[in-house]
MDAnalysis code that builds the backbone (N, CA, C; Angstrom):
import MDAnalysis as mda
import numpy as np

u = mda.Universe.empty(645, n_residues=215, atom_resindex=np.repeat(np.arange(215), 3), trajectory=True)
u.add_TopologyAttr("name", ["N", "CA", "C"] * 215)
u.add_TopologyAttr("resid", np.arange(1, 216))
u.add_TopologyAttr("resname", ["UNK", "UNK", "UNK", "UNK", "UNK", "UNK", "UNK", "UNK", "UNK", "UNK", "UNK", "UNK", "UNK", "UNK", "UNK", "UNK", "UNK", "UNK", "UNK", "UNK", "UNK", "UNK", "UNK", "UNK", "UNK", "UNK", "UNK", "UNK", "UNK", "UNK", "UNK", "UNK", "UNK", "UNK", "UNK", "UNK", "UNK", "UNK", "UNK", "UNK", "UNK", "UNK", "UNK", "UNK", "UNK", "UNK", "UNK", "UNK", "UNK", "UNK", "UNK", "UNK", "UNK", "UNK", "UNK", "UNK", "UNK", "UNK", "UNK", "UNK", "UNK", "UNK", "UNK", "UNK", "UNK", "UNK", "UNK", "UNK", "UNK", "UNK", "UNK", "UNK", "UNK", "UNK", "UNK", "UNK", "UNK", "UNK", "UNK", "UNK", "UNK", "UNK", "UNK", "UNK", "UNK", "UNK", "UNK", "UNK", "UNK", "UNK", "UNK", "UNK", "UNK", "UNK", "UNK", "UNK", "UNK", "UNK", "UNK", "UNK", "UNK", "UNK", "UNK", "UNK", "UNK", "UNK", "UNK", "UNK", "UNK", "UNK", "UNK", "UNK", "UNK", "UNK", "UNK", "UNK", "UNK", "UNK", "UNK", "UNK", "UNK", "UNK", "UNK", "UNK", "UNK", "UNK", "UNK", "UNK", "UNK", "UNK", "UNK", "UNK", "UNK", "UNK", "UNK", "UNK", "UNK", "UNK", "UNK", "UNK", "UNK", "UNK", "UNK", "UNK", "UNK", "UNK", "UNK", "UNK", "UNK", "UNK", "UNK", "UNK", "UNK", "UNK", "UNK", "UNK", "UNK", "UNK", "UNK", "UNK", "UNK", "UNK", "UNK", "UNK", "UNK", "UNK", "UNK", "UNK", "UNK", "UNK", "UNK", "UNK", "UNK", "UNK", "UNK", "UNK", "UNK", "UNK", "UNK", "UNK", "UNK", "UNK", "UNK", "UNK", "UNK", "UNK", "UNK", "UNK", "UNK", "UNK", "UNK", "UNK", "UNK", "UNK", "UNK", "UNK", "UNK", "UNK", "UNK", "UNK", "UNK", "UNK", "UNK", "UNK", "UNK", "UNK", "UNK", "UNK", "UNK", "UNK", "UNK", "UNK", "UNK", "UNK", "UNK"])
u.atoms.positions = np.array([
    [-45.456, 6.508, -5.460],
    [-44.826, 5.905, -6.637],
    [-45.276, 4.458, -6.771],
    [-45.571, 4.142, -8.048],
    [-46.090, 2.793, -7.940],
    [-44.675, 1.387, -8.149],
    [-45.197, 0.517, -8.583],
    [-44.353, -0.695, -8.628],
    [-43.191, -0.490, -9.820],
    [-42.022, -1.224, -9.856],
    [-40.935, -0.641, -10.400],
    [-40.210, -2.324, -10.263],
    [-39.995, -2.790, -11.332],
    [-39.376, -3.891, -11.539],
    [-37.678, -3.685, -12.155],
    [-36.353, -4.019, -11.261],
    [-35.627, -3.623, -12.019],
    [-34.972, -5.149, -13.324],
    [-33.880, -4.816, -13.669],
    [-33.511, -5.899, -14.490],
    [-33.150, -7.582, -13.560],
    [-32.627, -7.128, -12.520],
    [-32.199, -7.938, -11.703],
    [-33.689, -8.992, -11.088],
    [-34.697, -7.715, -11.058],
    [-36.063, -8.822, -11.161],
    [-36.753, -9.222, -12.304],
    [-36.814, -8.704, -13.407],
    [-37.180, -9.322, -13.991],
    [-36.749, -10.909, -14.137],
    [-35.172, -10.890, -14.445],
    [-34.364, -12.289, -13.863],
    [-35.274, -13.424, -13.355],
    [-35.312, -12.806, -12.045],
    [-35.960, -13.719, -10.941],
    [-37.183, -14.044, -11.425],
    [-37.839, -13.176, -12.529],
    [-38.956, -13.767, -12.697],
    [-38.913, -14.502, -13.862],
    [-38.133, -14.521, -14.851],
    [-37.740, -15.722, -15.710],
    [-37.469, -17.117, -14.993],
    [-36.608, -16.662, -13.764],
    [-36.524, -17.927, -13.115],
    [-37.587, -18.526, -12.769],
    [-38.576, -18.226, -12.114],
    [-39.397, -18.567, -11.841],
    [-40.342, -19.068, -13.130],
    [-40.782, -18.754, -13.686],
    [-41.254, -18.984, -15.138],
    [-40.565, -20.146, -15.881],
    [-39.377, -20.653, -15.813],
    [-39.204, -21.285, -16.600],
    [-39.601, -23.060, -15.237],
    [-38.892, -22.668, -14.035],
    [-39.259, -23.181, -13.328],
    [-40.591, -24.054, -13.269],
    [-41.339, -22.870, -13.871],
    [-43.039, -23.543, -13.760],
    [-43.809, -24.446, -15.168],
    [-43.189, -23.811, -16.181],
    [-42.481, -24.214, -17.453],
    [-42.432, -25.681, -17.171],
    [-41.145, -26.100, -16.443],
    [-40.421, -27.561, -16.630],
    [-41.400, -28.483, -15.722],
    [-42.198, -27.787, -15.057],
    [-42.999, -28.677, -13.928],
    [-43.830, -29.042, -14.479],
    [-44.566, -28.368, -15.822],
    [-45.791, -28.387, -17.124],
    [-45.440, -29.433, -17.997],
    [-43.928, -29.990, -18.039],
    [-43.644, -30.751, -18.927],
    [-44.351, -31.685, -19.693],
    [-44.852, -32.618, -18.495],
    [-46.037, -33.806, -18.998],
    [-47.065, -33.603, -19.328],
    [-47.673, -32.298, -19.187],
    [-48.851, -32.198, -19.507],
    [-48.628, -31.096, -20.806],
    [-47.990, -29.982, -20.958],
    [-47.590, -29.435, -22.599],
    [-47.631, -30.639, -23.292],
    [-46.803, -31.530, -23.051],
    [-46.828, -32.489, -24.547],
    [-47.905, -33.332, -24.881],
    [-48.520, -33.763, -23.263],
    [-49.423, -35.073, -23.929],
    [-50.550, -33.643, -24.852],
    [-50.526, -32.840, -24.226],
    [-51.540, -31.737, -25.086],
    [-50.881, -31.287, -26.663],
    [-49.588, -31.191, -26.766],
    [-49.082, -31.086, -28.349],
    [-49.066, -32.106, -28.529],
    [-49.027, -33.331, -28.190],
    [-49.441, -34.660, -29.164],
    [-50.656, -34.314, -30.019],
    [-51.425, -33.856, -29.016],
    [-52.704, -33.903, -29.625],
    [-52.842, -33.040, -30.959],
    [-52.218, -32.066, -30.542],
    [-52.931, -30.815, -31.597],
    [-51.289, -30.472, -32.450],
    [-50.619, -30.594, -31.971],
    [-49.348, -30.317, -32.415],
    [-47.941, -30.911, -33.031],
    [-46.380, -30.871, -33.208],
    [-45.958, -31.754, -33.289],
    [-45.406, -32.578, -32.000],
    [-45.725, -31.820, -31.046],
    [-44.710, -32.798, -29.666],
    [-43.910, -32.283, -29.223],
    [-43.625, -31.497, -29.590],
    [-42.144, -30.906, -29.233],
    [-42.112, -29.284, -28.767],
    [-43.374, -28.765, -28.513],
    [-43.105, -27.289, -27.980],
    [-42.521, -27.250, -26.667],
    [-43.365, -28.416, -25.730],
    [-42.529, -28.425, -24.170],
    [-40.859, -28.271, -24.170],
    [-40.819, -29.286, -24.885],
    [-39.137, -29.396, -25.266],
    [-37.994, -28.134, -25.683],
    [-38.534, -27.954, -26.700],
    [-37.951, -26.761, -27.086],
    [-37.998, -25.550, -25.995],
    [-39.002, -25.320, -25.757],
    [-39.381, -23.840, -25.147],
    [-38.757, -23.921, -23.812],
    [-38.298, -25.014, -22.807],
    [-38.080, -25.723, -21.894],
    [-36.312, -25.240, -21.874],
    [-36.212, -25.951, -23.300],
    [-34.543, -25.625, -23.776],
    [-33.963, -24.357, -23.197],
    [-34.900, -23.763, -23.704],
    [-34.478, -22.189, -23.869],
    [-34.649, -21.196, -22.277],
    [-35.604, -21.797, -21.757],
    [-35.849, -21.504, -20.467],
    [-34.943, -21.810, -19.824],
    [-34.277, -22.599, -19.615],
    [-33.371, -22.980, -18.790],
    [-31.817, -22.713, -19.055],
    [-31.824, -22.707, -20.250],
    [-30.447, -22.184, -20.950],
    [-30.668, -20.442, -20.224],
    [-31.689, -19.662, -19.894],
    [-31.916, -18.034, -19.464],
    [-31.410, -18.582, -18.121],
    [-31.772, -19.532, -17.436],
    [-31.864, -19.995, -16.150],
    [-30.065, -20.033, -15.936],
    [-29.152, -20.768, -16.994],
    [-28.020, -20.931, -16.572],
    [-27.381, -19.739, -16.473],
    [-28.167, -18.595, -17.471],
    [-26.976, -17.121, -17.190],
    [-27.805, -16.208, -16.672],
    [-28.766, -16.224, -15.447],
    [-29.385, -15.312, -14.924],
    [-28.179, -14.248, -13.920],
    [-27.029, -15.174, -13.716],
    [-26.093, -13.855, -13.589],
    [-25.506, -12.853, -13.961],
    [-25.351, -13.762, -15.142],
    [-24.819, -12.728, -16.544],
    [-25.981, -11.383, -16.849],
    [-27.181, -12.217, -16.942],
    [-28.597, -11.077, -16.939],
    [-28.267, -10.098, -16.403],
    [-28.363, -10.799, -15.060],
    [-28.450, -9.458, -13.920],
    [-27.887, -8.319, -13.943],
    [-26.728, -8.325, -14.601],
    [-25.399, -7.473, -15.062],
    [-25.746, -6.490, -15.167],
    [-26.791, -6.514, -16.440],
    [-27.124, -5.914, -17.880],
    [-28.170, -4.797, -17.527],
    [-28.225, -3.442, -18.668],
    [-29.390, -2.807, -18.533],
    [-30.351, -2.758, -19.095],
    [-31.446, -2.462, -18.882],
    [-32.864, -3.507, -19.123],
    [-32.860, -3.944, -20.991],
    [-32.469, -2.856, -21.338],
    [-32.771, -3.097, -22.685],
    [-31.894, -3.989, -23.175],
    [-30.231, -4.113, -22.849],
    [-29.096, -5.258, -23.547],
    [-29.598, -6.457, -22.780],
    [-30.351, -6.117, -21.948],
    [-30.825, -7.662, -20.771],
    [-32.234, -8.324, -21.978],
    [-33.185, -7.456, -22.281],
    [-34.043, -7.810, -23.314],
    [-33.306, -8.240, -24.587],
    [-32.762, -7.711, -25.040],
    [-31.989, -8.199, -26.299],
    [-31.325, -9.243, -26.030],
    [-30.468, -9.951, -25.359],
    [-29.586, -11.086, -24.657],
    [-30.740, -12.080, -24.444],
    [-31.739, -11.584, -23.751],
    [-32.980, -13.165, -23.464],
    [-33.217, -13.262, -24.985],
    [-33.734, -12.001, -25.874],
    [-34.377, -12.791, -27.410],
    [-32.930, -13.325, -28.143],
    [-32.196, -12.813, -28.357],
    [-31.504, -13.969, -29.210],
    [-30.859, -14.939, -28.528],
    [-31.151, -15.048, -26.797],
    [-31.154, -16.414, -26.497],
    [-31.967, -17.326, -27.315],
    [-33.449, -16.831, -26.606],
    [-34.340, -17.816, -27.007],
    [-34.516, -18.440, -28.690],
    [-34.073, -17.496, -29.328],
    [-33.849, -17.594, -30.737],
    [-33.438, -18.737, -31.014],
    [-31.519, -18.415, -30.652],
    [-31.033, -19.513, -30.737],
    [-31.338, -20.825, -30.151],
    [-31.813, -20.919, -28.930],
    [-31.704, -22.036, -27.877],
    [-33.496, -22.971, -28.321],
    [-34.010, -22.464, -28.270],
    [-35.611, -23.268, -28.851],
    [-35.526, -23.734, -30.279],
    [-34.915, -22.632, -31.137],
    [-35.097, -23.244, -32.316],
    [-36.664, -23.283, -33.186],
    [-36.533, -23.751, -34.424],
    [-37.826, -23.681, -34.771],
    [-39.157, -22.382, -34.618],
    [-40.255, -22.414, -35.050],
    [-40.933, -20.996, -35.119],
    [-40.754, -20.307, -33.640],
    [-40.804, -21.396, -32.527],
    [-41.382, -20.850, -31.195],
    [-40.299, -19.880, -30.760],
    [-38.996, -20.376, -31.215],
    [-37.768, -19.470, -30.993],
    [-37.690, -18.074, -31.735],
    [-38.197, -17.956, -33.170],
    [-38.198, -16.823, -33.812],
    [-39.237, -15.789, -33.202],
    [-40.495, -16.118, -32.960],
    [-41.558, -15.576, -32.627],
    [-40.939, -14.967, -30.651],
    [-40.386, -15.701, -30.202],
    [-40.274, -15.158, -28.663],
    [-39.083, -14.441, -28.874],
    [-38.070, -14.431, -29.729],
    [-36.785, -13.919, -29.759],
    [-37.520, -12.191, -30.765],
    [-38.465, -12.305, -31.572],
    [-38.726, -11.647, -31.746],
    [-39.202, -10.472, -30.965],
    [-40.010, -11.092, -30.252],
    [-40.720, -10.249, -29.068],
    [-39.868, -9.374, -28.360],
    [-39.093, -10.221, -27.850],
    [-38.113, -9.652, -26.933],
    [-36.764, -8.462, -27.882],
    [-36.564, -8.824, -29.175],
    [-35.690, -7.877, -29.687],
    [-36.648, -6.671, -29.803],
    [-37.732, -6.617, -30.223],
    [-39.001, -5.576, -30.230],
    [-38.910, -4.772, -29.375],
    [-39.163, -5.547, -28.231],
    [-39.190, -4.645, -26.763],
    [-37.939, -3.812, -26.312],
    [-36.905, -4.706, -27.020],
    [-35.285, -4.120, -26.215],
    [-35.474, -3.226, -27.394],
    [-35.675, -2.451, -28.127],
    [-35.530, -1.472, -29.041],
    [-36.512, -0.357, -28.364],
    [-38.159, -1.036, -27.783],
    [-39.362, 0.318, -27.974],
    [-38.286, 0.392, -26.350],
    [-37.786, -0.091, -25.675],
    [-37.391, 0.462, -24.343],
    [-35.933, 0.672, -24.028],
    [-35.188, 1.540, -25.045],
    [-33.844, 1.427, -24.958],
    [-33.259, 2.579, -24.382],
    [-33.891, 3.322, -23.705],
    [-34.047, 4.443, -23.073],
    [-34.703, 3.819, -21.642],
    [-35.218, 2.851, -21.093],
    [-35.718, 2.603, -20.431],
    [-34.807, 2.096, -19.392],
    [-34.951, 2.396, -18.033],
    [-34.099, 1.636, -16.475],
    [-34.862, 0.751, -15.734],
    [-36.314, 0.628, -15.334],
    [-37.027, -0.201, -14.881],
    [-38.405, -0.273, -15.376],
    [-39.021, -1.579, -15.071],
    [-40.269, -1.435, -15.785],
    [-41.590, -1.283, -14.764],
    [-42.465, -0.139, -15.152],
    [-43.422, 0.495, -14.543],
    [-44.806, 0.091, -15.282],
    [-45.779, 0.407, -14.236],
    [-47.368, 0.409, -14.719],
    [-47.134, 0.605, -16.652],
    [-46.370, 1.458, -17.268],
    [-46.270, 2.116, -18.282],
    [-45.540, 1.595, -18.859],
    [-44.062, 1.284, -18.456],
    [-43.597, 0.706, -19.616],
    [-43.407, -0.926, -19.671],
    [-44.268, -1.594, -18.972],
    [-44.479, -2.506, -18.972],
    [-45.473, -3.054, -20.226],
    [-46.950, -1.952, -19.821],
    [-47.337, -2.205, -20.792],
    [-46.683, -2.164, -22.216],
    [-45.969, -1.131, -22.296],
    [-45.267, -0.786, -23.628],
    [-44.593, -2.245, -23.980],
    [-43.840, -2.887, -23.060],
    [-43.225, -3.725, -23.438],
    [-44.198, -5.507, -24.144],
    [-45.053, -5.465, -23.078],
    [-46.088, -6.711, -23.726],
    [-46.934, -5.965, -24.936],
    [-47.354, -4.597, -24.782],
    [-47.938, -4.977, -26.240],
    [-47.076, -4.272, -27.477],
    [-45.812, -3.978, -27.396],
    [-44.487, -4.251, -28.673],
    [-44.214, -5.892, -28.645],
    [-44.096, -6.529, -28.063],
    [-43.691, -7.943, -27.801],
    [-45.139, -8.759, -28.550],
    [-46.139, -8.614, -28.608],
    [-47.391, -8.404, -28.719],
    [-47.556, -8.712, -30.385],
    [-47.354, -7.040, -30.697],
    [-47.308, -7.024, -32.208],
    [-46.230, -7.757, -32.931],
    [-45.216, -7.446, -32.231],
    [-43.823, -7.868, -32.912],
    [-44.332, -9.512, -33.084],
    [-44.824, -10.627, -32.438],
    [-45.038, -12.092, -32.861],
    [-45.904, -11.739, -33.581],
    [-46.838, -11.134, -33.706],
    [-48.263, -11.479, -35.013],
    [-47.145, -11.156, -36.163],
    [-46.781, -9.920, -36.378],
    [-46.076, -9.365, -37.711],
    [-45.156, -10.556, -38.135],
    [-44.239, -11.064, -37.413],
    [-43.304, -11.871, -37.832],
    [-43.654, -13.639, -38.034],
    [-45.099, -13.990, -36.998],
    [-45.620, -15.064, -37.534],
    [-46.933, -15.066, -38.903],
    [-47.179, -13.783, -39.134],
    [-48.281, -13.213, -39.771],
    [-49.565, -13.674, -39.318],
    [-49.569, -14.392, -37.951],
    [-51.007, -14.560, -37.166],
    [-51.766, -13.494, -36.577],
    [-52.871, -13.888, -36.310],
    [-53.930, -13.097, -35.633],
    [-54.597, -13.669, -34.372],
    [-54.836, -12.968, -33.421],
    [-55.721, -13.310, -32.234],
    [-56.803, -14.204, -32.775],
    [-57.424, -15.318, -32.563],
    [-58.420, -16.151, -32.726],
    [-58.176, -17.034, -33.604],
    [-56.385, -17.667, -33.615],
    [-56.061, -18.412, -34.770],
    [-55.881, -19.429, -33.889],
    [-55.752, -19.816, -32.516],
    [-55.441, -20.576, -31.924],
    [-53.589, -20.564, -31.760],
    [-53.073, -19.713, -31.228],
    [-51.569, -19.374, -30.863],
    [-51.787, -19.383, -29.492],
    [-50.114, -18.472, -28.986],
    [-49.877, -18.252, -27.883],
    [-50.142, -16.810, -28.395],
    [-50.655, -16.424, -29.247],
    [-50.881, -14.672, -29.718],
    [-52.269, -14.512, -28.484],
    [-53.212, -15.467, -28.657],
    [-54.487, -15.390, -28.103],
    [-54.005, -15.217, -26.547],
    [-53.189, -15.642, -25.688],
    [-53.029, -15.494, -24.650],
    [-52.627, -14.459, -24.216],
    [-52.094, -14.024, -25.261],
    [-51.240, -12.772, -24.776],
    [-51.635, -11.441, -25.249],
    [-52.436, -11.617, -26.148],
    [-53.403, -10.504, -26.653],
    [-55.055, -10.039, -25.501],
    [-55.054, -11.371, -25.129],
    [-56.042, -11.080, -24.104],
    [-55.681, -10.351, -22.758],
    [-54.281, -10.988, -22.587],
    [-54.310, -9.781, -21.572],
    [-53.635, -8.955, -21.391],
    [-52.962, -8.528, -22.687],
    [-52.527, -7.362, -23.057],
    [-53.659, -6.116, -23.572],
    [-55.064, -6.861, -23.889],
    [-56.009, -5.654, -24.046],
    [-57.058, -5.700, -22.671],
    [-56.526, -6.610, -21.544],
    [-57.575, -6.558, -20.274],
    [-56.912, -5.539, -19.620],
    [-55.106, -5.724, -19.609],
    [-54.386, -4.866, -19.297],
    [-54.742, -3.182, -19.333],
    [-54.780, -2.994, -20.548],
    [-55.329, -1.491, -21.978],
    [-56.548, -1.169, -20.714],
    [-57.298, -1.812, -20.943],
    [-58.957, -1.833, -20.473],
    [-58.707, -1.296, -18.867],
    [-58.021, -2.231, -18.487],
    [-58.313, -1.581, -16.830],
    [-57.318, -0.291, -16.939],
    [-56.423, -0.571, -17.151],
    [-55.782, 1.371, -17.067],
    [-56.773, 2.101, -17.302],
    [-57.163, 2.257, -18.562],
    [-57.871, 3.424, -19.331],
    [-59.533, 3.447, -17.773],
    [-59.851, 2.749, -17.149],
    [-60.829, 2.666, -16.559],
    [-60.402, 3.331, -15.276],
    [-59.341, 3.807, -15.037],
    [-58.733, 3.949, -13.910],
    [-58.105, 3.358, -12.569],
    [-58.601, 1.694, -12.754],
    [-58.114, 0.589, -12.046],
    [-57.073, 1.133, -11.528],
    [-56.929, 0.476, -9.956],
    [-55.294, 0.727, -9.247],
    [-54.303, -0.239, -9.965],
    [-53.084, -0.156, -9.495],
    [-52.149, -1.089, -9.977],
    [-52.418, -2.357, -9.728],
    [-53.088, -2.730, -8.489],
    [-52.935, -4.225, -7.964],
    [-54.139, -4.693, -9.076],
    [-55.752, -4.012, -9.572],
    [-56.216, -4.606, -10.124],
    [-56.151, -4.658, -11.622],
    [-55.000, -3.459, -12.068],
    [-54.435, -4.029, -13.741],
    [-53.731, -5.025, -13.883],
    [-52.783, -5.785, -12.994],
    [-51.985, -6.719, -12.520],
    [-52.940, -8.080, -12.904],
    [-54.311, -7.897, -12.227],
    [-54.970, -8.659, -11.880],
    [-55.781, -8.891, -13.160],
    [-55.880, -7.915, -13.637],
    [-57.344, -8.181, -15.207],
    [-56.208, -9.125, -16.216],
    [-54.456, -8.318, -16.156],
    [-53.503, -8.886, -16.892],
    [-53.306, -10.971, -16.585],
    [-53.677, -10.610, -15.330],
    [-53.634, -12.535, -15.251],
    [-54.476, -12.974, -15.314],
    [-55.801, -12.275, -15.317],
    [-56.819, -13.029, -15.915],
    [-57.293, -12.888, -17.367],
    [-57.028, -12.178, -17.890],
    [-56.899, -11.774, -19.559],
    [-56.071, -13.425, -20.046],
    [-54.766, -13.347, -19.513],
    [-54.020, -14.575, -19.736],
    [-54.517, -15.653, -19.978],
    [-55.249, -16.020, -18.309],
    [-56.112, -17.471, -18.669],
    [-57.629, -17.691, -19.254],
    [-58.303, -16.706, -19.716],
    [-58.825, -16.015, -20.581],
    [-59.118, -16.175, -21.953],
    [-57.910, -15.561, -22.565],
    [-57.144, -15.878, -23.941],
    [-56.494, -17.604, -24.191],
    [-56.395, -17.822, -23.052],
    [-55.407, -19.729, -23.079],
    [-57.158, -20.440, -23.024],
    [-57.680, -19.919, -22.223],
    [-59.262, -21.144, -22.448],
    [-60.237, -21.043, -23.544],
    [-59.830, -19.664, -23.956],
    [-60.693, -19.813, -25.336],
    [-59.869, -20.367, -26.565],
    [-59.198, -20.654, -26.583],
    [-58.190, -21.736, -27.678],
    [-58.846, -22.705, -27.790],
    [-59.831, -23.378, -26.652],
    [-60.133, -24.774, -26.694],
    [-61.236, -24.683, -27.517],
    [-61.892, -23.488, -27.707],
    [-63.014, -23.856, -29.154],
    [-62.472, -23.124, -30.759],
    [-61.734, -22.523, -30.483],
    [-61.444, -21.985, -31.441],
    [-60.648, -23.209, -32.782],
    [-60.591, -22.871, -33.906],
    [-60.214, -23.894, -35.242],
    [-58.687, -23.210, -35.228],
    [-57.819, -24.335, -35.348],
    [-56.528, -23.768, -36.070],
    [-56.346, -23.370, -37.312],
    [-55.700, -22.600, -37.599],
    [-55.698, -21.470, -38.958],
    [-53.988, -21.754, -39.779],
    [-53.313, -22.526, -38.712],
    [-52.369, -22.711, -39.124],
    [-51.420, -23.477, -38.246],
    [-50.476, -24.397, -38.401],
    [-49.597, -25.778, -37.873],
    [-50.354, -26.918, -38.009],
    [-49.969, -28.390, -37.516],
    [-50.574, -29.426, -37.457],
    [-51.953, -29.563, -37.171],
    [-52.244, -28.740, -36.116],
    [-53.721, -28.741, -35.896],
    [-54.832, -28.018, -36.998],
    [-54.609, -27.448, -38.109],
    [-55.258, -27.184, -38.850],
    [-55.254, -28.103, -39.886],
    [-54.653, -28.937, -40.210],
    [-54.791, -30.266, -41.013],
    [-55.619, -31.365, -40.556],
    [-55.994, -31.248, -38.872],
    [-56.820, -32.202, -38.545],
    [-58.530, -31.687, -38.820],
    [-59.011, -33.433, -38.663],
    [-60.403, -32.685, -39.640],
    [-61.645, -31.851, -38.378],
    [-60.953, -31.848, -37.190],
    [-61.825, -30.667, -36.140],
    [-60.847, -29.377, -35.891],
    [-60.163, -29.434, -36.894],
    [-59.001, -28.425, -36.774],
    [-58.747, -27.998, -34.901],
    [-58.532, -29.010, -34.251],
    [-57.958, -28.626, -33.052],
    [-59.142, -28.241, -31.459],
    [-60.256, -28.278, -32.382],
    [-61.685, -27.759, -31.758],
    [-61.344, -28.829, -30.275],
    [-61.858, -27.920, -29.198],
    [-62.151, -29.025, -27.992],
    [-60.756, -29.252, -27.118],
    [-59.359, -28.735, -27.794],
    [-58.159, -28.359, -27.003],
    [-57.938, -27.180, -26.751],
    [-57.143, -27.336, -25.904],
    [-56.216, -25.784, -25.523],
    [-55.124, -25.985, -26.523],
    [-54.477, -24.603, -27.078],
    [-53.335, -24.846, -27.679],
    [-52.360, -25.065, -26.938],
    [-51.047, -25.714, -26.780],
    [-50.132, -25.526, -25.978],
    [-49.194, -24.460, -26.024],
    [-49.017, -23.412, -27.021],
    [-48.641, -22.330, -26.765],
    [-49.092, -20.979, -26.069],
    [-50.438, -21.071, -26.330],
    [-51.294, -20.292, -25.567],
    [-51.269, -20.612, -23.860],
    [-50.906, -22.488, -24.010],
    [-50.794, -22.440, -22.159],
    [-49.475, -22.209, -21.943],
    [-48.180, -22.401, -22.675],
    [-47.094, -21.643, -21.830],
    [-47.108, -20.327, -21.654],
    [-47.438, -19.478, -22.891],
    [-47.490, -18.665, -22.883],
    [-48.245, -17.755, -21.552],
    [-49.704, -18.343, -21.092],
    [-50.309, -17.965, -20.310],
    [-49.143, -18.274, -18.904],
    [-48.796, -19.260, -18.903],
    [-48.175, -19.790, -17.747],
    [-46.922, -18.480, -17.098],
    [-46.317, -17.962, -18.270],
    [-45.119, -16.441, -18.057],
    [-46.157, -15.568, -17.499],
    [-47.548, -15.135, -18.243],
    [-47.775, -14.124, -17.851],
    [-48.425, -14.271, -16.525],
    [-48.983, -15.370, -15.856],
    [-49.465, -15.423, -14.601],
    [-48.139, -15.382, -13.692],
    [-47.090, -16.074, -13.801],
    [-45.790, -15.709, -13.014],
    [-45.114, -14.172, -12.739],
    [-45.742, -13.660, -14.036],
    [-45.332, -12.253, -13.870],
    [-46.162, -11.564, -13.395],
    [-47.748, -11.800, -13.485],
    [-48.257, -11.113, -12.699],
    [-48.079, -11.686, -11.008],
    [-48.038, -12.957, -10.994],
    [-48.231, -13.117, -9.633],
    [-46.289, -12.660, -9.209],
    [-45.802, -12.303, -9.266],
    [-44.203, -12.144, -8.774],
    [-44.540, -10.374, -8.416],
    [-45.482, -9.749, -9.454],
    [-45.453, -8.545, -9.243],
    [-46.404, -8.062, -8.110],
    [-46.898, -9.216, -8.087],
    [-48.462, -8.903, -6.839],
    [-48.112, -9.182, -5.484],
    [-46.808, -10.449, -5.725],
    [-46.443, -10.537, -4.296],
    [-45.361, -9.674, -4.028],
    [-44.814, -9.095, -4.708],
    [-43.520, -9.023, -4.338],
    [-43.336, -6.848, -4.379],
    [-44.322, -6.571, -5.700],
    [-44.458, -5.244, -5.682],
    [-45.791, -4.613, -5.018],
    [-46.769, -5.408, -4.550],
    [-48.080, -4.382, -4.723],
    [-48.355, -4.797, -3.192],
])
């Protein structure tokens, strides 16, 4: 039987995530100065830690009211697009997995790429716009790629965290298509986005929590 994450870990791995999150602080912003308004560390930070104060309450819960409870946390608690787009994700997922008890090789994937679509549809972005879509699209299809190839678990884990940083380093040439950085006159060319690096930053915690801890 392979790896099996229950609700109570996932938890732990928010904790950890947001953890790594608040340690990024100085460096998310001086990077949304640049390209952005300043304020994604902040916000997204908010919300992380507000999950952080009721990871007991989490724990409670079954996977799917535990998914639904983090998105209209984050909803509420970030505020602004970054809150709609992650609260989105997460109501997405607590719906495609509401039948679901722990998350596996399978419905894991299910869950990042519903979480996946659900931000493009509701921000109406696309992979190569310079988002946190790009981070998470990359290794949500490195993910796709090594299954279908027959990869073991430890190395879909592994294409998934490198897909991540992947998708977060190619931001730095790519043009913004849309926010502050597309008003500038290199539209953003030559940075990383800073959503693409938090974003990357969850999915390497989750892969690495699952590598140490399941595989």
């Amino acid at each position: 039987m392979g790896f099996q994450i229950t609700p109570e870990e996932y938890v732990d791995y928010i904790v950890l995530a947001g953890e790594e999150i608040e340690k990024n602080g100085e460096y998310v912003t001086e990077l949304d100065a640049k390209t952005g308004d300043g304020d994604h560390w902040v916000n997204l930070n908010t919300g992380f830690q507000k999950l952080i104060s009721m990871q007991k309450e989490l724990k409670g819960m079954e996977l799917a009211s535990m998914l639904n409870r983090i998105g209209m946390t984050l909803m509420s608690a970030i505020g602004g697009s970054s809150g709609i787009l992650y609260g989105s994700g997460y109501l997405a997922a607590s719906k495609a997995l509401k039948e679901t008890k722990v998350l596996d090789i399978d419905t894991l994937y299910t869950f990042l790429q519903t979480e996946l679509t659900a931000i493009m549809e509701r921000g109406k972005a696309k992979p190569g716009w310079k988002t946190m879509i790009d981070s998470l699209y990359e290794a949500v299809e490195a993910y796709r790629a090594a299954r279908e190839e027959g990869q073991d678990e430890r190395q879909v884990i592994e294409a998934l965290r490198r897909g991540a940083a992947e998708g977060r380093d190619h931001t730095r040439e790519m043009e913004a298509v849309k926010g502050r950085a597309s008003y500038q006159t290199n539209k953003g060319v030559g940075e990383l986005d800073p959503g693409a690096v938090t974003m990357c930053i969850q999915l390497e915690c989750l892969s690495d929590y699952i590598i140490k801890h399941k595989l």
